[in-house]
C-alpha positions in Angstrom: -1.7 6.2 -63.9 -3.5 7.9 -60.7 -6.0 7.2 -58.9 -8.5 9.5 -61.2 -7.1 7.3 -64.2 -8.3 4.3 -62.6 -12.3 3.1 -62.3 -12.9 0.4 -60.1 -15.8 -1.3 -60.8 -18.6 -3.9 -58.6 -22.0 -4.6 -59.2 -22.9 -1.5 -58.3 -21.9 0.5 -61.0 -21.5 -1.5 -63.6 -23.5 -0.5 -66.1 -22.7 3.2 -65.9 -18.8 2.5 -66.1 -19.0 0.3 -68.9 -21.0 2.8 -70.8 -18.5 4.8 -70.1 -16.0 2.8 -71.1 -17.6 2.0 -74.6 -17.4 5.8 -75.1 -13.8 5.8 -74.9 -13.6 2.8 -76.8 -15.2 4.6 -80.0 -11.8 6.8 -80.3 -9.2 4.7 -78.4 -8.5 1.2 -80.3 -5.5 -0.7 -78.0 -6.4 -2.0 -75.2 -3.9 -3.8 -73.0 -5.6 -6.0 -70.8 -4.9 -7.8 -67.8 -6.7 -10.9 -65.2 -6.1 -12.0 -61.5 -7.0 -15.3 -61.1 -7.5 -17.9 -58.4 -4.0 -19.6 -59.0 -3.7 -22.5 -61.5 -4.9 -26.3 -60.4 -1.5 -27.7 -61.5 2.0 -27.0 -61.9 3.6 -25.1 -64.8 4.9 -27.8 -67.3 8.3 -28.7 -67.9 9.4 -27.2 -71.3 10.6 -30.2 -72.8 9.1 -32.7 -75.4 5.8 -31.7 -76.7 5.5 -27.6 -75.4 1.7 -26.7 -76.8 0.2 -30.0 -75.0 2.0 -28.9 -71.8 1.0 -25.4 -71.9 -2.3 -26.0 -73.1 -2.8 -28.6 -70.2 -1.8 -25.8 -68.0 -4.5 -23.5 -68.8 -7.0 -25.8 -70.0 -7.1 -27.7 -65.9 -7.3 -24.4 -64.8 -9.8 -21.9 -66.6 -13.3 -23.7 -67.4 -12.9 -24.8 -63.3 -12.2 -21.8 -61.8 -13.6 -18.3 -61.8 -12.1 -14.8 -63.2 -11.6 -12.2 -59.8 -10.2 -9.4 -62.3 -10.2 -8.3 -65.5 -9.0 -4.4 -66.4 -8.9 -2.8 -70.1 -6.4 0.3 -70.1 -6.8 1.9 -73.0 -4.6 3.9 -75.7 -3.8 5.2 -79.3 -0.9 3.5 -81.3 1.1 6.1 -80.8 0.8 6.0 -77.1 -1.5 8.9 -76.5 -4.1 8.1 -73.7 -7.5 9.5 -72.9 -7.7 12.5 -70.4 -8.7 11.5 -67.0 -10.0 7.5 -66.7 -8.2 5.7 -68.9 -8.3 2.5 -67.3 -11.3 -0.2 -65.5 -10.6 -2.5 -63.3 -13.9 -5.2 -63.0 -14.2 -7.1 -59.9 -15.8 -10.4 -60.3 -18.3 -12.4 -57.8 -15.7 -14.9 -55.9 -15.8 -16.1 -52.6 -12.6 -18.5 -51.6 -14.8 -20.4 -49.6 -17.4 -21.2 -52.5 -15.3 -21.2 -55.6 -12.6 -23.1 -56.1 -9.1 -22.1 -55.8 -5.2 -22.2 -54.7 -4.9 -21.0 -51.0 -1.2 -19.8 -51.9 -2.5 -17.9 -54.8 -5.4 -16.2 -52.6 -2.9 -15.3 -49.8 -0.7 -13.8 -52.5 -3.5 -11.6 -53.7 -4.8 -10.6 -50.6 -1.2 -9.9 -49.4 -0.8 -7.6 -52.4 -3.7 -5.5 -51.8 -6.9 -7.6 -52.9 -10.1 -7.2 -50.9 -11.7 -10.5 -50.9 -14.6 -10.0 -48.7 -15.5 -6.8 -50.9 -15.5 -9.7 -54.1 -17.9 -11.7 -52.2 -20.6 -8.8 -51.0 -19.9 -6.5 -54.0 -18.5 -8.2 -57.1 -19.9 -8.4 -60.7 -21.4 -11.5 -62.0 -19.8 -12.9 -64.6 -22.7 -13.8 -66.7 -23.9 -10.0 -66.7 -20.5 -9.3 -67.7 -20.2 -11.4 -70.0 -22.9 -10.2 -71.8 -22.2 -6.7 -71.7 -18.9 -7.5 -73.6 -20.5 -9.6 -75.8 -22.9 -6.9 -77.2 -20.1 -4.3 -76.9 -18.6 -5.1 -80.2 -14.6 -5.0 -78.4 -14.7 -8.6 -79.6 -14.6 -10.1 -83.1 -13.5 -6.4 -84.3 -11.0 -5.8 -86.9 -10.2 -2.8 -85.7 -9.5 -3.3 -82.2 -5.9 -4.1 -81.2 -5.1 -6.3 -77.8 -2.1 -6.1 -76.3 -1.1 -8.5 -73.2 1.9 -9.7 -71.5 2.1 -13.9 -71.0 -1.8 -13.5 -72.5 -2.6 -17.3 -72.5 -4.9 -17.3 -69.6 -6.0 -13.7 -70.0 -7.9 -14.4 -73.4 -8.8 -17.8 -72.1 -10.8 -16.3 -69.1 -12.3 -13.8 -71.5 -13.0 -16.4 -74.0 -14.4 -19.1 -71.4 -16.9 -16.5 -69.5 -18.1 -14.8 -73.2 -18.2 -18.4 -75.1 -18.0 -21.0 -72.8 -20.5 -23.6 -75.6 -17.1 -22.7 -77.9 -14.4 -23.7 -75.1 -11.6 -26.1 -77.4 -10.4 -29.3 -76.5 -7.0 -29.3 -78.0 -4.2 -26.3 -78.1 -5.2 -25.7 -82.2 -8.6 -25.2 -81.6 -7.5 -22.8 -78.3 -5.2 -20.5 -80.9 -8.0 -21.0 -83.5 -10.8 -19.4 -81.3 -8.4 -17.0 -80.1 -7.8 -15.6 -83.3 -11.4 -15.5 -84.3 -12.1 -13.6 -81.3 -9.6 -11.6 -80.9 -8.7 -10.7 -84.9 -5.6 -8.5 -83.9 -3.1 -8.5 -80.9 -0.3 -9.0 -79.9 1.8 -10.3 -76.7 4.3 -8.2 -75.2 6.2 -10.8 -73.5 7.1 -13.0 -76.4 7.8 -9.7 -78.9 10.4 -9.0 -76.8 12.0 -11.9 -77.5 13.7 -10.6 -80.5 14.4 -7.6 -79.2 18.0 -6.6 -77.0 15.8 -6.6 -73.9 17.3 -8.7 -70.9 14.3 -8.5 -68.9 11.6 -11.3 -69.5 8.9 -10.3 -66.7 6.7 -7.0 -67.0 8.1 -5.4 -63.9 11.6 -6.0 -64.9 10.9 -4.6 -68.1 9.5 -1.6 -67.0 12.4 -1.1 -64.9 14.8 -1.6 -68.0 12.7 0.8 -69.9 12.9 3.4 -66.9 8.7 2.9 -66.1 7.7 3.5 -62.6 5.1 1.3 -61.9 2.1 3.7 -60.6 -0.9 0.9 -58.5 -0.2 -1.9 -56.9 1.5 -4.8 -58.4 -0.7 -8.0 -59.0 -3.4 -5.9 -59.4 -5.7 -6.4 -62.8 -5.3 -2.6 -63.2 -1.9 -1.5 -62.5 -0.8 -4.4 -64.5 -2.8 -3.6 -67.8 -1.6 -0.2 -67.7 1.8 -1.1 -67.2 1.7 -3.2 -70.6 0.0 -0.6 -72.4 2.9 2.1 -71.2 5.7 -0.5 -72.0 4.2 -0.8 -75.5 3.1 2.3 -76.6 5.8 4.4 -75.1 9.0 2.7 -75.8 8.8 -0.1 -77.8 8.3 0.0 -81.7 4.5 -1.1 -82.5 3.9 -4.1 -84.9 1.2 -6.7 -85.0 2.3 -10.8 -85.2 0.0 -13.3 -86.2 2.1 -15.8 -84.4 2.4 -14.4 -81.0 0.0 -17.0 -79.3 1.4 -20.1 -80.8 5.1 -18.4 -80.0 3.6 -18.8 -76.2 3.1 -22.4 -76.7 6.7 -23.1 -77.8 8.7 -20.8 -75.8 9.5 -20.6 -71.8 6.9 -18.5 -70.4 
């Protein structure tokens, strides 16, 4: 990825990037998709006795209070081909630390790694206009659209909770239920490699086992999407799993 692979988008244009996103959606059906968040309200569960409650606990404290600050789509073939020139948007969301709520480590992290937070608070998107784009966009609910994340839990619960918050679950059956009406095909990276001879269990570890240079900055919405896409398309072998998400509720994440 370079920077004239990358659209970074506010308020301000919008409408004519997503547009232009939805053209390249018409020929390019994965999309590996990433979020930055404001940090979770509680602690990551131990991984003993019930798993599912714990890790549905985890996101369900966290999403419905708190607001999305990125969400990119990078976009590719199955057999890893990408579009020439942008391939990749990066939305920045409305959010302003001092408004919404949040985990001050998790903000300094962000901002440490590159985030602009005053820019989110003059510039960003709101997330009901956004959320109605993608609604109308016909990405979600399609058959013939392929997601591909990496530790995806909270990514499809932000897109799920912003798009459909009336339909928001109340148990870790329903979450994996809505999930799969929503999003009818994908896959997560993270727990396919599992059963694969691959050491690493983070994305930037695997990219480095795979021989990926990362090309953005890290813990960036964008850098972090294309990285999945490239260390699925490129160099391990494609399949679908019907089980990925409730894998992610009974395995270490």
């Amino acid at each position: 990825m370079s920077l004239t692979s990358l659209c970074n988008v506010f308020a301000d244009n919008l409408i004519t990037e997503f547009d232009n996103m939805m053209q390249i959606a018409k020929y390019y059906k994965v999309i590996a998709i990433d979020t930055e968040f404001p940090g979770a309200l509680e602690k990551k569960p131990f991984w003993h006795g019930n798993a599912p409650e714990a890790e549905w606990s985890y996101v369900n404290n966290t999403v419905p209070r708190t607001k999305c600050i990125q969400l990119a789509f990078s976009f590719f073939r199955e057999d890893g081909s990408r579009p020439v020139g942008v391939n990749t948007w990066q939305f920045n969301f409305l959010f302003d630390p001092s408004k919404d709520l949040n985990d001050s480590n998790s903000i300094k992290f962000l901002v440490e790694h590159g985030l602009d937070i005053k820019q989110l608070a003059h510039k960003g998107i709101e997330h009901m206009i956004f959320a109605q784009l993608l609604a109308r966009s016909g990405l979600l609910l399609a058959q013939d659209i392929t997601w591909v994340l990496f530790y995806g839990n909270f990514d499809l619960a932000y897109i799920l909770c912003m798009v459909y918050p009336r339909r928001w679950p109340s148990s870790p059956k329903g979450f994996i239920e809505e999930v799969g009406n929503v999003f009818p095909r994908f896959y997560d990276l993270k727990v396919m490699i599992q059963d694969r001879p691959i050491r690493a269990r983070g994305l930037q570890r695997l990219a480095g086992e795979l021989g990926i240079i990362r090309v953005g900055q890290a813990h960036s919405a964008g850098s972090d999407a294309f990285l999945t896409g490239q260390c699925t398309a490129s160099n391990l072998p494609y399949s679908h799993n019907d089980e990925t998400l409730e894998k992610n509720y009974t395995t270490q994440s």
